[in-house]
N, C-alpha and C positions, 0 to 999 in steps of 0.2 A: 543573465540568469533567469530561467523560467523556475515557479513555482505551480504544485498543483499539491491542494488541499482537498480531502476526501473526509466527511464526518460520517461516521459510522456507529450505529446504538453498540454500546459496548457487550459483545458475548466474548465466554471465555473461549469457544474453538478460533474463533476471528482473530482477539486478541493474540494470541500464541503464535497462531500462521503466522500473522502480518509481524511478530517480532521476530519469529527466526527467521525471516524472509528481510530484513533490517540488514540481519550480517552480510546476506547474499548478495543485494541487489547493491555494491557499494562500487563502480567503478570509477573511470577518471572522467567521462562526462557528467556523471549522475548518482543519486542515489536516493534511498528513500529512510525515512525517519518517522515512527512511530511516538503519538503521543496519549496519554489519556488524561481526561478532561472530565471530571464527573463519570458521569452514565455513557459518555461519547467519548470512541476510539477517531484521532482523530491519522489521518495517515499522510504526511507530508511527503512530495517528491522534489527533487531540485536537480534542475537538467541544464546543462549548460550551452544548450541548443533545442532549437524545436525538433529534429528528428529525436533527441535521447530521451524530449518530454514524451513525446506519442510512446516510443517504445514503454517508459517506465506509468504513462497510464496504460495502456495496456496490459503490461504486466499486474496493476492494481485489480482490475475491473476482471482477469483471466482468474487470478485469486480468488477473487467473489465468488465469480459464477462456479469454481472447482467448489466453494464451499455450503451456497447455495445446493448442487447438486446433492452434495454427500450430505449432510442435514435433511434432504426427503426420504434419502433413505432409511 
């Protein structure tokens, strides 16, 4: 079992994504699991292979940067 841990300063638009995105990302190799921790959103992934871990960081970091984006606007 691979893990990938991601800590992130905690905003409410981050927070919300990254939890409905919890129910979505749940398949039979992987899934991802949201925590908060203080002031820090912290975002766990658990892949039950290295291809499922790449895919589901990716999907982490693809989330960012959509949020990233839409926050300069």
């Amino acid at each position: 079992m691979y893990e990938i841990l991601v800590r992130i300063k905690k905003d409410k638009i981050i927070e919300k994504t990254f939890k409905s995105l919890e129910k979505e990302v749940v398949f039979r190799r992987g899934r991802i699991k949201i925590f908060v921790e203080g002031d820090q959103l912290e975002v766990r992934a658990y892949a039950a292979d290295i291809a499922s871990a790449r895919s589901l960081a990716n999907t982490i970091l693809r989330v960012l940067y959509v949020i990233e984006g839409v926050e300069e606007l």
